[in-house]
C-alpha positions as CSV (number, residue, x, y, z in Angstrom):
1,X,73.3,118.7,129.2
2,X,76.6,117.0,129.1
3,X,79.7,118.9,128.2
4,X,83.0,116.6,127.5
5,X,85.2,117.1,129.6
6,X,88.9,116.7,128.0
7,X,92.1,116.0,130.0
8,X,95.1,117.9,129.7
9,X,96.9,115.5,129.0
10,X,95.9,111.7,127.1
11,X,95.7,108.2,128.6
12,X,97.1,106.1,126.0
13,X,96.9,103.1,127.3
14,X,92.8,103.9,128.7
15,X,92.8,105.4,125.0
16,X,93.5,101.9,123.3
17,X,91.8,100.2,125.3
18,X,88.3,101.8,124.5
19,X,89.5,102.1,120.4
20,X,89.7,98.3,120.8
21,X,86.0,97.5,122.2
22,X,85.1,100.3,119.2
23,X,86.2,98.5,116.9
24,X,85.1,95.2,118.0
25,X,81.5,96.5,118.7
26,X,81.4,98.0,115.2
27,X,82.3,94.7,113.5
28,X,80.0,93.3,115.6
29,X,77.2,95.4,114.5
30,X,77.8,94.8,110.4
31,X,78.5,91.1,111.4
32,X,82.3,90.9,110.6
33,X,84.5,88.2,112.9
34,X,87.7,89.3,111.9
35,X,89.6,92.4,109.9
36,X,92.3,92.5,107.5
37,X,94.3,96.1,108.0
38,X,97.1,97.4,105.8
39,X,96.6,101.0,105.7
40,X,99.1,103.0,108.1
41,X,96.7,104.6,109.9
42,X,94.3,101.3,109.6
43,X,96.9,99.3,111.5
44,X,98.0,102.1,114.5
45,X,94.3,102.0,114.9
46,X,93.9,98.9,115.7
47,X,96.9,98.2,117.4
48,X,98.2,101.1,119.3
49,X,101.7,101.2,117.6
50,X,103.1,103.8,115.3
51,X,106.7,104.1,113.2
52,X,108.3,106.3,111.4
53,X,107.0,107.2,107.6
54,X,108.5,109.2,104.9
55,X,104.9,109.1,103.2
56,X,102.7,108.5,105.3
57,X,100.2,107.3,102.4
58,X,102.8,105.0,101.0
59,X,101.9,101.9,100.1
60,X,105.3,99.1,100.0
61,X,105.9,95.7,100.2
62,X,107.3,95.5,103.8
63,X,104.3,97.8,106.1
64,X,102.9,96.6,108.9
65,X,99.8,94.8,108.7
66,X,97.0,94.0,111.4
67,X,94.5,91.2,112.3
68,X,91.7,91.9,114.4
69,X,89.5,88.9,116.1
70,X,86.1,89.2,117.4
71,X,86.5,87.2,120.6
72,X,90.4,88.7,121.1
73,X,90.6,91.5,123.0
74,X,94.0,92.5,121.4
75,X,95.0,92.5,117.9
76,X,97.9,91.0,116.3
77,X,100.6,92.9,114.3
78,X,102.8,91.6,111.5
79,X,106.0,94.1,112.0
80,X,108.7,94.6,109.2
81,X,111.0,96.4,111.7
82,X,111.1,97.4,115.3
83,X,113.6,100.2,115.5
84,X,112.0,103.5,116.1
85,X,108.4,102.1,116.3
86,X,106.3,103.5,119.7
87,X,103.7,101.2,121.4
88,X,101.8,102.9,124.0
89,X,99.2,100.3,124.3
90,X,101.7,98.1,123.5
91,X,100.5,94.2,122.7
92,X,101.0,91.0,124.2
93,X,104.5,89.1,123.0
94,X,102.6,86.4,121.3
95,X,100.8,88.8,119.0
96,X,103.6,90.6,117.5
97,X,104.4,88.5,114.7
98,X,107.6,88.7,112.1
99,X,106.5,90.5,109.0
100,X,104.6,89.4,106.2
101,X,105.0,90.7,102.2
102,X,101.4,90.8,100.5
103,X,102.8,92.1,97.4
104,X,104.4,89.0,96.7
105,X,102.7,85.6,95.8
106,X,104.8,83.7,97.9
107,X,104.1,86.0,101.2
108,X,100.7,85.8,100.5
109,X,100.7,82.2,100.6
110,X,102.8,82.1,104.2
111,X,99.9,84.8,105.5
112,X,96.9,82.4,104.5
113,X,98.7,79.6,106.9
114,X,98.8,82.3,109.4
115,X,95.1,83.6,108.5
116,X,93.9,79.6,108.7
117,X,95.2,79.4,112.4
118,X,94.0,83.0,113.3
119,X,90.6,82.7,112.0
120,X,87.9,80.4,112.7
121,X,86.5,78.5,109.6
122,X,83.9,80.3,108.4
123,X,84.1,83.7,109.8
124,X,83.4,86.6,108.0
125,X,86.3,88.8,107.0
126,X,86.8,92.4,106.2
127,X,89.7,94.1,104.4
128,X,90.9,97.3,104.0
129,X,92.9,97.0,100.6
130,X,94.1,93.7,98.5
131,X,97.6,93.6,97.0
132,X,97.6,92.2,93.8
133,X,98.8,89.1,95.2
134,X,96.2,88.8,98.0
135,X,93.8,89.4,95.0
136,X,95.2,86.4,92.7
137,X,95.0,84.2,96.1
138,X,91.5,85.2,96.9
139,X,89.8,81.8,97.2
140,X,92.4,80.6,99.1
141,X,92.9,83.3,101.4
142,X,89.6,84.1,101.9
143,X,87.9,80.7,100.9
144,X,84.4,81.8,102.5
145,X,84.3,84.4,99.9
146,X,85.4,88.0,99.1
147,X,86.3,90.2,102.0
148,X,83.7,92.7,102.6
149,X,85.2,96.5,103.1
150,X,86.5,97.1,106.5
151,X,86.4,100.8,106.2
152,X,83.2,100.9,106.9
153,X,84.0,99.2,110.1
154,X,87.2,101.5,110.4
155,X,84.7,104.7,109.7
156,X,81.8,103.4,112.3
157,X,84.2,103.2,114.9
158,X,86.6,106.3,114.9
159,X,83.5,108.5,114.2
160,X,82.5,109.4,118.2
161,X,86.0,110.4,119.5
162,X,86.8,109.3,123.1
163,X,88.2,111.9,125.9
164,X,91.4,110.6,125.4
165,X,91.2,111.2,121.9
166,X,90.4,114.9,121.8
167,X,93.2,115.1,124.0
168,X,95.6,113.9,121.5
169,X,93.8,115.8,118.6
170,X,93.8,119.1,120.7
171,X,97.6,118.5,121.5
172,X,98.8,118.1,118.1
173,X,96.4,121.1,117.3
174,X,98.5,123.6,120.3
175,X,101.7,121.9,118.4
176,X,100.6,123.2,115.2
177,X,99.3,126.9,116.3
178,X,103.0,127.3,118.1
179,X,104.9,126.4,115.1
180,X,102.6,128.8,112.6
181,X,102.5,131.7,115.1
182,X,106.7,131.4,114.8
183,X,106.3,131.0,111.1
184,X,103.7,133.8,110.6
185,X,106.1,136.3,112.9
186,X,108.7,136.3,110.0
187,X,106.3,136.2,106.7
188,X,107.7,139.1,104.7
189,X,108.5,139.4,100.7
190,X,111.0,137.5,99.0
191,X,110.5,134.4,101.0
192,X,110.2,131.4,99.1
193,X,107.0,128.9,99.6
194,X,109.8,125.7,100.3
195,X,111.4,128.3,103.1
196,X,108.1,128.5,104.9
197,X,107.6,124.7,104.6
198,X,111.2,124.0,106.2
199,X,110.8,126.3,108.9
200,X,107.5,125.2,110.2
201,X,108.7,121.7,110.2
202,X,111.3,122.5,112.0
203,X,109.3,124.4,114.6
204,X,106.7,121.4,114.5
205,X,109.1,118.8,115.5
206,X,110.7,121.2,118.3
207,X,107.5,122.0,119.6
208,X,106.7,117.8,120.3
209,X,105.1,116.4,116.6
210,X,105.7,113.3,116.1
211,X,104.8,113.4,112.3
212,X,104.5,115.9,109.3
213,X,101.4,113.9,107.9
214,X,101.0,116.9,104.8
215,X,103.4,118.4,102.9
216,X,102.8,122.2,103.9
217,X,100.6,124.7,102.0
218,X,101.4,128.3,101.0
219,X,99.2,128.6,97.5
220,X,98.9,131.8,96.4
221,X,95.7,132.5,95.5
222,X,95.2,134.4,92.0
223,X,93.4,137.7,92.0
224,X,90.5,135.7,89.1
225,X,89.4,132.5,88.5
226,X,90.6,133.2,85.0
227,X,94.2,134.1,86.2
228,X,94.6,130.9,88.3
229,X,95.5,126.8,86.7
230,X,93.0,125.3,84.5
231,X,90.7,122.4,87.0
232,X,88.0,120.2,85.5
233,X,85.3,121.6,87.6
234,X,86.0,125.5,86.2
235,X,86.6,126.4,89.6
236,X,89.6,127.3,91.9
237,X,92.5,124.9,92.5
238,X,93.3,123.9,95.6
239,X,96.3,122.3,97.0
240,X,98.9,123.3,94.5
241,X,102.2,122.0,95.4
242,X,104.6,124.2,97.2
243,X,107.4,125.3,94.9
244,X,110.6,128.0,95.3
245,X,108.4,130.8,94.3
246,X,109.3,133.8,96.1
247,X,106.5,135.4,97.7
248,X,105.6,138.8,96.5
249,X,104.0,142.1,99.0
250,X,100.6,141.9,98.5
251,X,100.6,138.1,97.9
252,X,96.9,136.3,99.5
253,X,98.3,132.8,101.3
254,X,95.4,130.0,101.9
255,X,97.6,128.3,104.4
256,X,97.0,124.5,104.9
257,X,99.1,122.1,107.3
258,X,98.7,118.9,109.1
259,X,101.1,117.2,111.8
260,X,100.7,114.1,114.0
261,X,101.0,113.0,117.7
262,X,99.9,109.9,119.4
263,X,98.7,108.9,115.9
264,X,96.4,112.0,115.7
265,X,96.0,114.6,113.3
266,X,96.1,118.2,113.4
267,X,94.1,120.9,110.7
268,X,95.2,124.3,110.0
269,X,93.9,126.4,107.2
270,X,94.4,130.5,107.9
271,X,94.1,133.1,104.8
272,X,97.5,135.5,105.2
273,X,98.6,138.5,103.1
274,X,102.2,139.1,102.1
275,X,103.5,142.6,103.6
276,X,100.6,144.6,104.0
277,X,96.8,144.1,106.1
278,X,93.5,143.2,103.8
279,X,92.8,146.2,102.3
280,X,88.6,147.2,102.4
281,X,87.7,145.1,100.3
282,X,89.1,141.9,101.4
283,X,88.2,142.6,104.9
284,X,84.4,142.6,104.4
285,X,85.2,139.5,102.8
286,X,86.5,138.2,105.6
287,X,83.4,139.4,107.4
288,X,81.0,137.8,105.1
289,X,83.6,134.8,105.8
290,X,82.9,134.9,109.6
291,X,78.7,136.0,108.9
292,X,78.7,132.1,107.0
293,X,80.9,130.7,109.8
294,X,79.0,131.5,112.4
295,X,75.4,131.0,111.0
296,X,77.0,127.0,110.9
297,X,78.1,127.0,114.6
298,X,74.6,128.3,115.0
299,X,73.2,125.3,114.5
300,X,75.8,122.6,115.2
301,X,75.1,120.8,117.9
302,X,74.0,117.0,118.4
303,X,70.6,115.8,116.8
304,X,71.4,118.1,113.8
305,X,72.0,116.7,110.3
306,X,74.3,117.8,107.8
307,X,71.6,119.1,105.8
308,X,71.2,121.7,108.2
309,X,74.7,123.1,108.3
310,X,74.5,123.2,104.6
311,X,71.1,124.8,104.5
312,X,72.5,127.5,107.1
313,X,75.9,128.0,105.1
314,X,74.3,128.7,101.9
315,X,71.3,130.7,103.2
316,X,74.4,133.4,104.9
317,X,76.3,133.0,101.7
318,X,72.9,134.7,99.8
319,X,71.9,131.2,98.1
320,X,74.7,129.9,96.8
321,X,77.9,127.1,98.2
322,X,80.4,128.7,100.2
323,X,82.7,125.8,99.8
324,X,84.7,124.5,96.7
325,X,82.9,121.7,94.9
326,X,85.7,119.3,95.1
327,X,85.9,119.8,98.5
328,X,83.3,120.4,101.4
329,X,81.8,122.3,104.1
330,X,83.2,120.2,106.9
331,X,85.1,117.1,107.3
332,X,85.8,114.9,110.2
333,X,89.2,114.2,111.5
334,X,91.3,111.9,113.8
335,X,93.9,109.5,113.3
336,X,93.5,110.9,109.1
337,X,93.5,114.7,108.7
338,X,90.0,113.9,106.9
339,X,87.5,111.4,108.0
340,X,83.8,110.5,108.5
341,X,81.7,112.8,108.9
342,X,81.9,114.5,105.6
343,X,79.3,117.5,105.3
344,X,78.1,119.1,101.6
345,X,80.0,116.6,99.5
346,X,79.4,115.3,96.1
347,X,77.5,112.1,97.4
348,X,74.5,114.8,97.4
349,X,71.7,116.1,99.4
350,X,70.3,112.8,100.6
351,X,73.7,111.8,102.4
352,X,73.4,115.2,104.0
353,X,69.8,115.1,104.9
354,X,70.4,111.0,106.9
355,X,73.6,112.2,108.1
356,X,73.1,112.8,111.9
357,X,75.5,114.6,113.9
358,X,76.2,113.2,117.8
359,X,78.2,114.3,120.4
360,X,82.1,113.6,120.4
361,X,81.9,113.8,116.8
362,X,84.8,116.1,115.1
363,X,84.3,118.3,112.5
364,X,86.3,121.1,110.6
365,X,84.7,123.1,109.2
366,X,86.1,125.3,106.0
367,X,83.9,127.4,104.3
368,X,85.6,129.7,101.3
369,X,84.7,133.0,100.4
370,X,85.7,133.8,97.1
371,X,85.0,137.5,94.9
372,X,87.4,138.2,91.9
373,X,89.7,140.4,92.6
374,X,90.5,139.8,96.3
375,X,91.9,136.1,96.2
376,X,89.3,134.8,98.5
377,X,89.3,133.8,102.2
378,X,89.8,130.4,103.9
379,X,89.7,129.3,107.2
380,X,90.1,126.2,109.1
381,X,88.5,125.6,112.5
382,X,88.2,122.1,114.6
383,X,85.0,121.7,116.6
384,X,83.7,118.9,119.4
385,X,80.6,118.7,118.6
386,X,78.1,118.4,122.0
387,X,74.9,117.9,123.1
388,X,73.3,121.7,123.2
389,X,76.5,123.4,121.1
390,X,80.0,122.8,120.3
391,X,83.4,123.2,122.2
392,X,86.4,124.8,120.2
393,X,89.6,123.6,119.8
394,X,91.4,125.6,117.5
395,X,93.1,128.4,119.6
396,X,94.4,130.8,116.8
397,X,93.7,134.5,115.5
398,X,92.6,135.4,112.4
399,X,95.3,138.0,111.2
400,X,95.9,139.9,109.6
401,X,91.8,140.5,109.1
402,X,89.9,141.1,112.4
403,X,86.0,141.1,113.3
């Protein structure tokens, strides 16, 4: 049995490094000679570098953008700005490039002289997303045909995490838990939903993030279905935004946050009441809470599909989906908050059934208990999956319910 063995602390340069010959072995296994990246996260992938974002799923005209060769062991970055930008595995001098502006036709055009001398005629490119430009220049820009998707190749190769990865993922995880146990210490009545969210950004930033990726979370959960916002699906709602509401004794909070460092996500999802404990009630939810989550972790281990944490989720929860059907059992994470693998999701049993877990994979797993009258229990917790089991890397308690 091989157990991962984490460092304390991340090699980032070792760490781009190996992302690099992931990615390049992944396009190299769908047949793709070169990538087209605009998505944030796409391009710190691929290069190593990160910047500052007020949104960090904004999509502008002057973003970085990325171009990844087969047969080039470093990828080249198109940079709108400099200032404030971190490159740990930072790239050679003659493949940071001046910026280019795909939303314009004119930029567009500049970028497919670039592309022509980047490229080898004939190659077979993938792109992340088209501007409406790059889409109105497609023959020219891509004149051996439509771009094929490079998420898949994006998905293939952040799906095994490296050491060096965990590291970074378990880092901004310990960032996260210090800055909620400091928020959690001072939860009382009359607090207002936007004065939780300041203060644990606050604390996040003191306590070494480098990012808020998501807006923070305090929704309080109605007692009904009937007494929370009208969804689609005739089920709960969940995120609602965070507003000035003042938080009320008695209050259930399903708590969700998400910061970054080194380009890596944290996930944090607790279930907190206002003022008082859980009273009976809600605490054998909880239990029935920790009875699904631990039938799950029962059977997680490489070799196991997603069909089987499913099967063992609902066969704890009495027959039926402890999860809400917009959302799922478990998702991966890395440099997104969610990411490949997904686990009990609307693309159906099948997906589940051929999806195989392996070792180095992450997954958080989020079941929901829900009973009218109680306003339901959530919890969030972030698992290595290994060979024979799982390692933990959420480090948190689970008050105010215990087991």
């Amino acid at each position: 049995m091989t157990v991962i063995d984490i460092p304390s602390e991340p090699d980032l340069a070792r760490m781009g490094r190996e992302r690099g010959a992931k990615l390049r072995a992944a396009m190299a296994q769908q047949g793709v000679d070169a990538l087209i990246l605009l998505g944030n996260t796409a391009v710190s992938y691929a290069t190593g570098v990160s910047w500052p974002l007020g949104d960090s799923g904004l999509a502008h005209a002057d973003r970085p953008v990325a171009v990844v060769v087969a047969d080039d062991p470093w990828a080249h970055l198109f940079m709108p700005f400099r200032e404030g930008t971190s490159a740990e595995s930072p790239l050679p001098s003659d493949h940071v490039h001046p910026p280019v502006y795909l939303e314009y036709d004119e930029g567009v055009r500049t970028f497919a002289g670039v592309i022509s001398d980047l490229v080898p005629a004939g190659a077979t490119v993938a792109a992340d997303e088209l501007t409406g430009a790059m889409r109105r220049a497609e023959k020219s820009l891509f004149p051996g045909g439509p771009p094929s998707d490079a998420a898949l190749v994006l998905a293939a190769a952040k799906l095994i995490k490296t050491p060096d990865e965990l590291a970074c993922i378990r880092t901004a995880l310990r960032i996260t838990e210090r800055a909620m146990a400091d928020i959690a210490g001072s939860l009382a009545p009359g607090m207002r939903q936007i004065d939780l969210s300041a203060g644990f950004v606050r604390q996040a930033y003191e306590h070494g993030a480098q990012a808020n990726v998501l807006d923070p979370i305090w929704q309080v959960m109605p007692e009904s279905r009937e007494a929370g916002v009208w969804t689609t699906h005739g089920d709960l709602a969940l995120p609602l935004l965070t507003t000035e509401r003042e938080l009320a004794r008695g209050d259930v909070l399903w708590t969700d946050v998400s910061i970054g460092y080194a380009g890596y996500c944290s996930d944090f999802g607790r279930t907190w009441i206002v003022g008082q404990d859980p009273d009976p009630r809600q605490q054998a939810q909880f239990g029935r809470w920790w009875e699904i989550h631990s039938a799950v972790k029962n059977v997680l281990r490489a070799g196991a599909t997603a069909s089987d944490l499913t099967r063992a989720a609902i066969t704890a929860n009495g027959g039926t989906k402890p999860w809400l059907p917009h959302f799922y059992l478990a998702h991966g994470m890395g440099t997104d908050p969610a990411e490949m693998p997904f686990v009990g999701t609307d693309l159906g049993e099948e997906f589940d059934e051929q999806l195989v877990l392996q070792a180095g994979m992450v997954l958080v797993l989020e079941p929901v208990v829900w009973e009218d009258g109680t306003g339901g229990y959530r919890s969030e917790e972030v698992l290595v999956i290994e060979d024979e089991g799982f390692t933990a890397l959420t480090d948190y308690t689970y008050a105010p319910y215990g087991h």
